[in-house]
C-alpha positions as CSV (number, residue, x, y, z in Angstrom):
1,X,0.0,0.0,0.0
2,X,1.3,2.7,-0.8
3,X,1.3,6.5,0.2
4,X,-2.4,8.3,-0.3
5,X,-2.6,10.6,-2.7
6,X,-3.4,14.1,-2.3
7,X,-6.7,13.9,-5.0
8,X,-7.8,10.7,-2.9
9,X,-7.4,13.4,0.2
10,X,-9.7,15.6,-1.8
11,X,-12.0,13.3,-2.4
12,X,-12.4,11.7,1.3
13,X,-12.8,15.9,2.4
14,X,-15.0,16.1,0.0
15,X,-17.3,13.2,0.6
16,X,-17.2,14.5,4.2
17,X,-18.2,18.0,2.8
18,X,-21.1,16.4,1.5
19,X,-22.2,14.7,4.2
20,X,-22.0,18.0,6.2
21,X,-23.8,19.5,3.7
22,X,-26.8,16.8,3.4
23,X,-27.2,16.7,6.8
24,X,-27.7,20.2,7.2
25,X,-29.8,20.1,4.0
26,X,-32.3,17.6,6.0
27,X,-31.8,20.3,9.0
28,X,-32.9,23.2,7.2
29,X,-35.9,21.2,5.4
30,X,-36.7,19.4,9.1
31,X,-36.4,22.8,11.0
32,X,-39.6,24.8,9.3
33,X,-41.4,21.3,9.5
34,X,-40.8,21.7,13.3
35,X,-41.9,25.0,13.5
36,X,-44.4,24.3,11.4
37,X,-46.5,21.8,13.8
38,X,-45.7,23.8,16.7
39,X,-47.0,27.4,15.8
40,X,-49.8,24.5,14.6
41,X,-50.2,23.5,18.0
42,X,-50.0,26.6,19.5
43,X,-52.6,28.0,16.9
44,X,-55.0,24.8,18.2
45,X,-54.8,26.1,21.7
46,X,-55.3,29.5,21.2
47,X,-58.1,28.5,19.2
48,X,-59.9,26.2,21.4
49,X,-59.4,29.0,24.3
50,X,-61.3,31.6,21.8
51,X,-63.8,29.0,21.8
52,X,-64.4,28.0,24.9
53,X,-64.4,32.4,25.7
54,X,-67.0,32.7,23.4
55,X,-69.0,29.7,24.5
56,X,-68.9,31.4,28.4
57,X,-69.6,34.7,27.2
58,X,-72.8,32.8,24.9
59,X,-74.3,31.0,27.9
60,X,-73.3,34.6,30.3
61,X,-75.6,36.5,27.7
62,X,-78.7,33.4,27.6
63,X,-78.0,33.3,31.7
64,X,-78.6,36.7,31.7
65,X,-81.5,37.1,29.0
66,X,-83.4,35.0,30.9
67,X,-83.2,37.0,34.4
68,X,-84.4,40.0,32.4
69,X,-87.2,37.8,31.3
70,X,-87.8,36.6,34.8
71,X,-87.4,39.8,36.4
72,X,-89.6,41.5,33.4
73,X,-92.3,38.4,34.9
74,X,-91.9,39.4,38.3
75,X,-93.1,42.7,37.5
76,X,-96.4,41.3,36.9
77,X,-98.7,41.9,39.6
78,X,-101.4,39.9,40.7
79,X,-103.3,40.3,43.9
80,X,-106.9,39.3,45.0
81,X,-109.2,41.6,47.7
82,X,-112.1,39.7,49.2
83,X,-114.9,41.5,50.7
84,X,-117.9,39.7,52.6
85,X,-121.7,41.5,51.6
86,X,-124.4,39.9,54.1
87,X,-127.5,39.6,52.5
88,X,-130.5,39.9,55.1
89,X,-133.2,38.6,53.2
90,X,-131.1,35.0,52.4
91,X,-129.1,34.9,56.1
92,X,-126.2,34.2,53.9
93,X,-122.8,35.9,53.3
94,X,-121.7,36.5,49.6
95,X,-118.3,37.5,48.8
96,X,-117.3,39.4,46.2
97,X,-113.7,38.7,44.8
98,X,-111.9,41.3,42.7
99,X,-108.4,40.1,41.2
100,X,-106.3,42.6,40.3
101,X,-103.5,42.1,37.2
102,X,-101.2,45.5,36.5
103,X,-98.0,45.4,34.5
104,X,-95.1,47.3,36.0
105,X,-92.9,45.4,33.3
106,X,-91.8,47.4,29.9
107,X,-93.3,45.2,27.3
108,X,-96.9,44.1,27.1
109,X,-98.2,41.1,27.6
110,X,-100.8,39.2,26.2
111,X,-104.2,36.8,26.4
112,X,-104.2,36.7,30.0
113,X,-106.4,34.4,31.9
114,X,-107.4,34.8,36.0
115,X,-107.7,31.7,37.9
116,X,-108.9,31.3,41.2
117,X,-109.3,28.3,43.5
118,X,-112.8,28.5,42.4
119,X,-111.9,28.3,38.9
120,X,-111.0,30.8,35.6
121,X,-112.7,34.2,36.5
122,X,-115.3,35.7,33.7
123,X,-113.3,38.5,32.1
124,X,-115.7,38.3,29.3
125,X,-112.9,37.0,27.4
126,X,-109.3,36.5,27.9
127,X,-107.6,39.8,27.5
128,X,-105.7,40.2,24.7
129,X,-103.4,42.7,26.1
130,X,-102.1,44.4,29.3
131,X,-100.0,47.4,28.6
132,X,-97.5,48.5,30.4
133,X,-98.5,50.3,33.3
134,X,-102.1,49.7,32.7
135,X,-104.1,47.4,35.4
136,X,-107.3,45.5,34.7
137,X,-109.8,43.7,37.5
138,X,-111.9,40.6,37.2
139,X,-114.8,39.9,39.8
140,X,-116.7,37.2,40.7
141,X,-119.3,36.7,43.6
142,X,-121.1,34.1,45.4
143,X,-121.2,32.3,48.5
144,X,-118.8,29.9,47.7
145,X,-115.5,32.4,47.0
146,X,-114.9,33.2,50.6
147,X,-115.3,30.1,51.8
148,X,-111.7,30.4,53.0
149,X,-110.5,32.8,55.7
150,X,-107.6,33.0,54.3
151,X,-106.6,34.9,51.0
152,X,-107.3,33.0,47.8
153,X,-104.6,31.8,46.1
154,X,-104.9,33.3,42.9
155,X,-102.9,33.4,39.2
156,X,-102.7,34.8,36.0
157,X,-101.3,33.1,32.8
158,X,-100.2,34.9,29.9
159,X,-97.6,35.3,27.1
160,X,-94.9,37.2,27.3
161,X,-93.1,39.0,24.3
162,X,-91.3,36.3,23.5
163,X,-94.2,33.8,22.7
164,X,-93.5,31.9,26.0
165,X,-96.7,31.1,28.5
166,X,-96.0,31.9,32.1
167,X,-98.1,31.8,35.6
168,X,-98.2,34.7,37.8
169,X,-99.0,34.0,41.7
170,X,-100.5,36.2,44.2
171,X,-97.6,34.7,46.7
172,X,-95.1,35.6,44.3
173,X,-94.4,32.2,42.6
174,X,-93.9,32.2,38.9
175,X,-94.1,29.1,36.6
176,X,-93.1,28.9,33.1
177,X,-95.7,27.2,31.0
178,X,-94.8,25.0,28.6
179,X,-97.3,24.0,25.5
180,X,-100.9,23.3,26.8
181,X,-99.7,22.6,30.4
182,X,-102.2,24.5,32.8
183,X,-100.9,26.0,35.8
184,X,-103.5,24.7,37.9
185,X,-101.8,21.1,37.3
186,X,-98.6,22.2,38.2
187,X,-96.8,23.3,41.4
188,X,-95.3,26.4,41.4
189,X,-91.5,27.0,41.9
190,X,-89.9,30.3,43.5
């Protein structure tokens, strides 16, 4: 064997130079593939963070568009004054029963029916409407209404603005009606 040569020197550099130079060839190509599925990643999270801000913020707004529905509810008020008319002739007490219904809320509501433990009042027709800030009385009378010492339990249902059915208590209680459910069948929640 004899002495290298100095092109067989060259070459061996050179193949190393090569080497160096593909393998930082694959680097450089690897590197932006790298960065690529991170910044991907990171993209993903930010993403499903947006999401999941918007989804709270979504069910903050519903949360809160239904306590201005409730509270727009509330401000419908129902309350029932009884007074007792003895009639000589028949030695029997009649009672006369007025319900009162006045909306405080800002919107209208509409085809309101008053119940009574005695049954749905004559209104001569449901109402169609109560204003806002307007008030409206049914009566009913007999012997029979004040059988009770205590204050009847009395309710309004009607729609909202929204299209949605709801009971109004004279305790307070409000129900939200759902289809052809009847508040009389139902128990009321606070």
């Amino acid at each position: 064997m004899g002495a290298p040569t100095l092109s067989g020197t060259y070459e061996l550099q050179a193949l190393w130079v090569n080497i160096a130079v593909g393998f930082v060839t694959l680097l450089a190509a690897g590197v932006p593939l790298v960065l690529f599925l991170v910044e991907r990643r990171d993209r993903k999270a930010a993403q499903d963070a947006l999401d999941a801000e918007l989804r709270r913020q979504r069910e903050a707004e519903r949360r809160r568009a239904e306590e201005e529905l409730l509270a727009g509810v509330r401000r419908i008020a129902v309350w029932p004054q009884l007074e007792a008319r003895p009639v000589r002739s028949e030695r029997v007490t009649m009672f006369d029963l007025a319900v009162h219904v006045t909306n405080h809320s800002d919107n209208p509501v509409f085809e309101l029916v008053v119940n009574t433990p005695i049954g749905t009042m004559l209104t001569e027709m449901p109402w169609q409407i109560i204003k806002p800030g307007e008030e409206k009385v049914a009566t009913a009378s007999g012997p029979d209404v004040g059988s009770s010492i205590e204050r009847p339990r009395c309710w309004v249902e009607f729609t909202d603005v929204s299209g949605r059915r709801w009971a109004r208590y004279t305790d307070g209680d409000v129900v939200r009606l759902d289809g052809d459910q009847l508040a009389s069948s139902i128990t009321a929640e606070g």
